[in-house]
C-alpha positions as CSV (number, residue, x, y, z in Angstrom):
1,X,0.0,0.0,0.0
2,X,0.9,3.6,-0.8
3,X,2.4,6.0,2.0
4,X,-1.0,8.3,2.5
5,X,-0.4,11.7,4.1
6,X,-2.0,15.1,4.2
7,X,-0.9,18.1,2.6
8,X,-2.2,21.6,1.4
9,X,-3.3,21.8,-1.9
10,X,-3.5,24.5,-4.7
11,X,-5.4,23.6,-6.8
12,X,-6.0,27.1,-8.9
13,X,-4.0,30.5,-8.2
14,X,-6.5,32.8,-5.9
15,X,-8.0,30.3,-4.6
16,X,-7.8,28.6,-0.5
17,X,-5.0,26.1,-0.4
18,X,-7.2,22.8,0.2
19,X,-6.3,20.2,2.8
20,X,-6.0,16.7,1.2
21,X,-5.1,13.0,1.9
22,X,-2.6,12.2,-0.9
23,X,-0.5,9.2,-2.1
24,X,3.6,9.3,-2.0
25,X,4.8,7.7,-5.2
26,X,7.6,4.7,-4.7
27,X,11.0,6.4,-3.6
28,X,13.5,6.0,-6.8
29,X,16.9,5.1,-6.5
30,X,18.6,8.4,-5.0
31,X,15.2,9.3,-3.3
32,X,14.8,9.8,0.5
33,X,11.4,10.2,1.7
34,X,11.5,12.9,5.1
35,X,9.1,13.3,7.7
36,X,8.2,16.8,8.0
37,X,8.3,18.4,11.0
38,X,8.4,22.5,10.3
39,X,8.6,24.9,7.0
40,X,7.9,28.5,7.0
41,X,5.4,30.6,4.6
42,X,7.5,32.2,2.1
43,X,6.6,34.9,-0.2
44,X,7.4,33.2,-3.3
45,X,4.7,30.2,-2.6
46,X,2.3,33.7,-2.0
47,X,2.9,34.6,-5.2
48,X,2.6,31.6,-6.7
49,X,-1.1,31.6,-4.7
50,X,-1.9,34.9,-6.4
51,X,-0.7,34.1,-9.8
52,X,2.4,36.1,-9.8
53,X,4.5,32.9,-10.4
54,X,2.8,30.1,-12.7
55,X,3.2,26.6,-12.0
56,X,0.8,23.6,-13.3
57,X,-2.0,22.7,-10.9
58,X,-2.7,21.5,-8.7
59,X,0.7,21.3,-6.9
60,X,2.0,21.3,-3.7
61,X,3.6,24.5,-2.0
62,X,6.3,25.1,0.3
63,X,10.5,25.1,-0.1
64,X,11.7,26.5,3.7
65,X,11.3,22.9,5.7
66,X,13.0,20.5,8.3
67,X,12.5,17.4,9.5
68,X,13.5,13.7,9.6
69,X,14.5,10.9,7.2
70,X,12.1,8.1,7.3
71,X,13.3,6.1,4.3
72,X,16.3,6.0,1.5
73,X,16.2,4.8,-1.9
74,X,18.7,2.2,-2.5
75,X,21.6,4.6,-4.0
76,X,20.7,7.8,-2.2
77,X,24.1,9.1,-0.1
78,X,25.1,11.4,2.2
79,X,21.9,10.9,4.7
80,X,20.6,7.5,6.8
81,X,17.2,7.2,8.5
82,X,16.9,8.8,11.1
83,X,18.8,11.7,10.5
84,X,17.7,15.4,11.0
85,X,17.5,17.4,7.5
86,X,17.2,20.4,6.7
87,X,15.9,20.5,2.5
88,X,16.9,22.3,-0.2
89,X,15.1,23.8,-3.3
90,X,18.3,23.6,-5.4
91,X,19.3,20.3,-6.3
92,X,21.7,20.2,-9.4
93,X,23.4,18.1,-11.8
94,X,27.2,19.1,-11.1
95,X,28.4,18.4,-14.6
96,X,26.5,21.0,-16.8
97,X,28.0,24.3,-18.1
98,X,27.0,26.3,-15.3
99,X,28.0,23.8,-12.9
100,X,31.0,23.5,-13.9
101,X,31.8,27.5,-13.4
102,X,29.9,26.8,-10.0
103,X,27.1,28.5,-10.4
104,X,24.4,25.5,-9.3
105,X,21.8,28.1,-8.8
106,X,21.9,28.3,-12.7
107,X,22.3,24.4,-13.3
108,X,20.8,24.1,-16.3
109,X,18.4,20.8,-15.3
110,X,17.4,22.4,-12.2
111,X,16.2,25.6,-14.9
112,X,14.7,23.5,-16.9
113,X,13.2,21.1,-15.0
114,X,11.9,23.4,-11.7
115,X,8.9,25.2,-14.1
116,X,7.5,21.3,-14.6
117,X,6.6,21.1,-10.4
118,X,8.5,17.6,-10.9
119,X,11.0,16.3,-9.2
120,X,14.7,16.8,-10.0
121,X,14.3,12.9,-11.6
122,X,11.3,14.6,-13.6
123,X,8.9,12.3,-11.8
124,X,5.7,13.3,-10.0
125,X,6.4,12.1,-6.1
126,X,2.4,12.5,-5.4
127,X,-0.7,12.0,-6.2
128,X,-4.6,12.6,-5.3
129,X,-7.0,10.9,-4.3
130,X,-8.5,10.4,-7.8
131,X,-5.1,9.9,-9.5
132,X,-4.0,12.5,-10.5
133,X,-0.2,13.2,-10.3
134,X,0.5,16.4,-7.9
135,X,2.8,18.8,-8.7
136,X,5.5,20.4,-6.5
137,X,7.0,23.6,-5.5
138,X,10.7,24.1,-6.2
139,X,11.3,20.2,-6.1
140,X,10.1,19.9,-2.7
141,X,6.4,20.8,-1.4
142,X,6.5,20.5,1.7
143,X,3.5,21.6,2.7
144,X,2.4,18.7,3.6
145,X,3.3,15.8,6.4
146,X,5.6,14.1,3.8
147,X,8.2,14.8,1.2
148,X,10.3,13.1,-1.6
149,X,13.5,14.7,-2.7
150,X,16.5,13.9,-4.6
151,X,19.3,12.8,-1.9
152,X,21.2,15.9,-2.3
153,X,18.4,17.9,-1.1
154,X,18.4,16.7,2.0
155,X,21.0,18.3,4.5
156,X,21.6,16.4,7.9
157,X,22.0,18.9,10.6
158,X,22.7,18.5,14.6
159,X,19.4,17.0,16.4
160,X,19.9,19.1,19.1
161,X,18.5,22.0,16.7
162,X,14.6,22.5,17.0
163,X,12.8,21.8,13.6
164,X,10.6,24.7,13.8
165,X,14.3,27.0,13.8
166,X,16.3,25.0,11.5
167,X,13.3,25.1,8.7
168,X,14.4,28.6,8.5
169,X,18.1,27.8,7.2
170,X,16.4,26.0,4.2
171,X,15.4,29.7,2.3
172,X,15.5,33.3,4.4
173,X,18.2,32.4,6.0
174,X,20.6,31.0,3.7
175,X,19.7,33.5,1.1
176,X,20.0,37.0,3.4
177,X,23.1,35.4,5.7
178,X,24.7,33.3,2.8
179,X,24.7,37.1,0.3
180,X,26.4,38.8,3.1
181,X,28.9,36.0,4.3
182,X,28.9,34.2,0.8
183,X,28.7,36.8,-2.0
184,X,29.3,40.1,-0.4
185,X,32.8,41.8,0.2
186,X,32.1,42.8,3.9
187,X,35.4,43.1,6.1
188,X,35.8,44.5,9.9
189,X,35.1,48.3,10.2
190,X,32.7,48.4,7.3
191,X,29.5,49.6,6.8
192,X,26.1,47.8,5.6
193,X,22.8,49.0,4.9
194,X,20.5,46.4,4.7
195,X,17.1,47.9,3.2
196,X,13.9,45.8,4.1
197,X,13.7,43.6,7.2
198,X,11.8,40.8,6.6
199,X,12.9,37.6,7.0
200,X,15.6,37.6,4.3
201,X,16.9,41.4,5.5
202,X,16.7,40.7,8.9
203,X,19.2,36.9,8.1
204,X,21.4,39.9,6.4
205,X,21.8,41.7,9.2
206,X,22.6,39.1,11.2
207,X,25.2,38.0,8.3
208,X,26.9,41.5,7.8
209,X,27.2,41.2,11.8
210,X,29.0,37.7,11.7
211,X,31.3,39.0,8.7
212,X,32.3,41.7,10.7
213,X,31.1,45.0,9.6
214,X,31.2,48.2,12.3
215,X,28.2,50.0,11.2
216,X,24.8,48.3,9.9
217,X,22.1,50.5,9.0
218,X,18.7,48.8,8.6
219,X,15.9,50.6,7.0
220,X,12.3,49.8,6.6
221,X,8.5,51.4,6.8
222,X,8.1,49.4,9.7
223,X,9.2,50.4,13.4
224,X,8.4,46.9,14.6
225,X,10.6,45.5,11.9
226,X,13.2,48.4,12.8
227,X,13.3,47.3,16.4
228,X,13.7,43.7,15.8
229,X,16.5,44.6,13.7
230,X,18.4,46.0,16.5
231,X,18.2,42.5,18.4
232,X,19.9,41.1,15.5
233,X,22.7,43.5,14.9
234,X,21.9,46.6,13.9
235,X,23.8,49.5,15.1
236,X,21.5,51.9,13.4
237,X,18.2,52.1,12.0
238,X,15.8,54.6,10.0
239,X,12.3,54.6,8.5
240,X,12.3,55.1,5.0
241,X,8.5,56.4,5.3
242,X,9.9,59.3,7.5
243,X,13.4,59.8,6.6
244,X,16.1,59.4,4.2
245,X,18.0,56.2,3.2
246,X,20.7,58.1,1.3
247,X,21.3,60.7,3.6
248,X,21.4,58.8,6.6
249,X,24.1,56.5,4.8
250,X,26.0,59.3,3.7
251,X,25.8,60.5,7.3
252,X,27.2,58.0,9.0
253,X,30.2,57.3,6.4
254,X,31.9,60.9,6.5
255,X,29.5,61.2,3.2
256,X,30.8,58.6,0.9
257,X,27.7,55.8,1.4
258,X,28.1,52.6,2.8
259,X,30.4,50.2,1.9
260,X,28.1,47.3,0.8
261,X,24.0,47.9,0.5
262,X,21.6,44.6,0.9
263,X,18.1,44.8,-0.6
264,X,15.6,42.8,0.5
265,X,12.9,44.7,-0.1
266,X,11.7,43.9,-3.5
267,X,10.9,47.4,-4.5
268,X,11.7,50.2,-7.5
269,X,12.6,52.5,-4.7
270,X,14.5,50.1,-3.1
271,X,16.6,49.3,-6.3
272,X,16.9,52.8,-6.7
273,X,18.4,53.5,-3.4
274,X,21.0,51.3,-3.5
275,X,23.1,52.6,-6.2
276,X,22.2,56.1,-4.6
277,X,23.5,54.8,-1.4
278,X,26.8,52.7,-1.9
279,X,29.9,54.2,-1.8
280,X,32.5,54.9,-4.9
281,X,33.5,51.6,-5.7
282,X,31.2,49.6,-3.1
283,X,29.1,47.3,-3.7
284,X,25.3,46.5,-4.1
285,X,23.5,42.9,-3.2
286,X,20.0,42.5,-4.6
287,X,18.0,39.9,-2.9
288,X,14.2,41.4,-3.4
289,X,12.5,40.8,-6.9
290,X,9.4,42.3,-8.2
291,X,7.4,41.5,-11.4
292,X,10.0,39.5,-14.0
293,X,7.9,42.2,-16.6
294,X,8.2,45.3,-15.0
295,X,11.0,47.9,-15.7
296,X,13.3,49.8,-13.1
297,X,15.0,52.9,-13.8
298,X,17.9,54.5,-12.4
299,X,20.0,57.8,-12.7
300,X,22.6,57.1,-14.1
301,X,25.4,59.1,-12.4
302,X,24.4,56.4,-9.7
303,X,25.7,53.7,-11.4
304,X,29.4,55.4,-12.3
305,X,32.5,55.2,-10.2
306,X,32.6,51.6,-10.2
307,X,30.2,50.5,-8.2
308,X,29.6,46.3,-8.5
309,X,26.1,45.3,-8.4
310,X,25.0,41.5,-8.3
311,X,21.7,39.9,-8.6
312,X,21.6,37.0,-5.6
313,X,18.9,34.5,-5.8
314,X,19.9,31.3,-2.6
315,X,23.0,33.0,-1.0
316,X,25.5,31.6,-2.7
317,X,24.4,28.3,-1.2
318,X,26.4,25.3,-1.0
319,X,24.1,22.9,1.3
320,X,26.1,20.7,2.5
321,X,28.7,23.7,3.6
322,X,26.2,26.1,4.9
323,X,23.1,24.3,6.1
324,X,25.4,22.8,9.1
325,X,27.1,25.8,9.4
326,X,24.4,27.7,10.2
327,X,23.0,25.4,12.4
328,X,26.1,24.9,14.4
329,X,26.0,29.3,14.4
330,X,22.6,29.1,15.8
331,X,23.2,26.4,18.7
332,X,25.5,28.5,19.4
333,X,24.0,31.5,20.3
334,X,25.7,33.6,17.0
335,X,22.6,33.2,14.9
336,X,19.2,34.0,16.3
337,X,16.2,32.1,14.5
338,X,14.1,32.1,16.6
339,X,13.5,35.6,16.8
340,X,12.3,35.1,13.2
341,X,9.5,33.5,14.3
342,X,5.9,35.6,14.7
343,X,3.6,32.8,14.7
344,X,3.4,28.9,15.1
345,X,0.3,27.2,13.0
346,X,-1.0,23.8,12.1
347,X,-1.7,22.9,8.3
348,X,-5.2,23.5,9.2
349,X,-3.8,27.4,9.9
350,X,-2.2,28.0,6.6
351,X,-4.6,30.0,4.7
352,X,-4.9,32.6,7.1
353,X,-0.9,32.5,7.9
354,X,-0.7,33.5,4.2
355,X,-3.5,36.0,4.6
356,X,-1.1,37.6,7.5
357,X,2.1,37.5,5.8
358,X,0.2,39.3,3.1
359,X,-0.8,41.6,5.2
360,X,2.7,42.0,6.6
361,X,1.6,41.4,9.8
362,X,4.9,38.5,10.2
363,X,7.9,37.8,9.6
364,X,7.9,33.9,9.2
365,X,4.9,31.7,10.3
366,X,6.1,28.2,10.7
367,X,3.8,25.3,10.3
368,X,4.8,22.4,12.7
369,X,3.6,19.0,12.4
């Protein structure tokens, strides 16, 4: 008999997420099938619920997840039952063109195959209850009390870590910590601005921290946000609703701008601002995204004097590097998740976490199982 399990279901953008009983497909060779125990409400499966993001239906949502290995195909490596994993939404092939310059967020089977909702194998891991093969979110969906992955996607981390913490590491936090330890240029005595302090800005600030920089500037509409930063590592903060970004840069840098900018926001403005706001020859991190359609325009005096700007989707992820890392950073007191965390939810929950995310009314929402 089929492994039966429930999970939340889209089955049509704007429309309720749908708790279902569905059907795990046999594991294949390098599969591991993983118990979930925790994964947090992301923006990107919000917009693929509003139809920013298409995908075929109806699929399963849900990349930011933890929990434990239940079984192993008969070639998988790297992970035995039992063992506490943190997943991955970037499995790749190691061997292509973009692999090879090690670039595996551009792997050109995880491009091609990640707009299917398959699995990296290009198999459906799921099913409904009438059949029909279920699709699933950045090779994982784990909304739901099971998951099959390729073996490489699943990252064993310490036990001692709690799920609902080390779902976190999976997404926001290897993509705002990983740009600033990772991909960024940050050294002792510099400055960061981090712009937007959601989950991802907030992971930055706690990454320009661990790198080393002197000043951090966070700025956001949101005081709450704002305050939360200063937990994390902020030395400074300012409302961009009330003040300005550029000038309060420029302030505290003897007027030449900060030394590396971090956007998380996901804004025009914010794009904007951070060539305004980086120093000659500094360098600007974008994490945020908007519409893939939409234009953004800059002055362009802003972009002169050799400034470096790079587009950062995952961090500059390397799992089975960071994932433990992290973890080890955060039993350790250097890395706060759980301070991420604004609300706890069952499955049953989910719709009305997205509805609050939405609203911006959290930072993560973690489903626990």
């Amino acid at each position: 008999m089929p492994l039966t399990y429930r999970a939340a279901v889209l089955h049509a953008p704007q429309t309720p997420l749908a708790i279902e009983t569905v059907a795990a497909a046999p594991l294949g060779p390098s599969d591991v099938l993983v118990r979930i125990k925790a994964a947090g409400l992301c923006h990107t499966d919000l917009e693929v619920i509003e139809g920013g993001l298409v995908y075929p239906m109806p699929i399963v949502l849900g990349h930011e997840a933890a929990g434990i290995v239940e079984d192993v195909g008969r070639e998988a490596k790297g992970v035995r039952k039992g063992d506490h994993v943190v997943l991955s939404w970037n499995p790749h092939c190691g061997h292509c063109f973009y692999c090879d310059r090690s670039l595996p967020i551009l792997c050109e089977g995880y491009l091609a195959e990640g707009p299917k909702a398959r699995a990296f194998d290009g198999a459906a891991k799921a099913r409904l209850a009438d059949g029909r093969e279920l699709g699933n979110l950045m090779f994982l969906g784990a909304f739901g009390e099971y998951c099959i992955v390729a073996d490489q996607q699943a990252v064993p981390v310490p036990k001692d870590l709690p799920f609902e913490e080390a779902c976190l590491i999976g997404c926001g936090i290897m993509t705002g910590v990983g740009a600033a330890l990772n991909v960024a240029h940050i050294g002792p005595g510099d400055t960061a601005l981090v712009i937007g302090c959601g989950a991802v800005g907030l992971a930055a600030v706690q990454g320009a921290r661990l790198a080393g920089a002197e000043t951090i500037l966070a700025t956001d509409l949101d005081d709450a946000k704002l305050a939360l930063a200063r937990t994390m590592g902020a030395t400074h903060t300012v409302n961009a609703r009330t003040s300005d970004v550029v000038e309060a840069a420029r302030a505290l840098t003897g007027g030449r701008g900060a030394d590396v900018v971090l956007e998380s926001a996901g804004s025009p403005i914010a794009f904007r601002t951070t060539v305004e706001a980086v120093r000659p020859g500094g360098e600007v991190i974008w994490l945020g995204k908007i519409d893939v359609t939409k234009d953004v325009s800059f002055r362009w005096g802003a972009l002169m004097a050799e400034k470096r700007i790079r587009r950062v989707s995952y961090g500059g992820a390397r799992p089975a590097r960071d994932f433990p890392f992290l973890a080890r950073a955060a039993l350790a007191g250097r890395l706060d998740l759980k301070g991420l965390i604004s609300r706890r939810i069952a499955l049953e929950e989910i719709n009305a976490g997205f509805a609050a995310l939405k609203a911006g009314e959290t930072i993560r929402s973690v489903v626990l199982f």
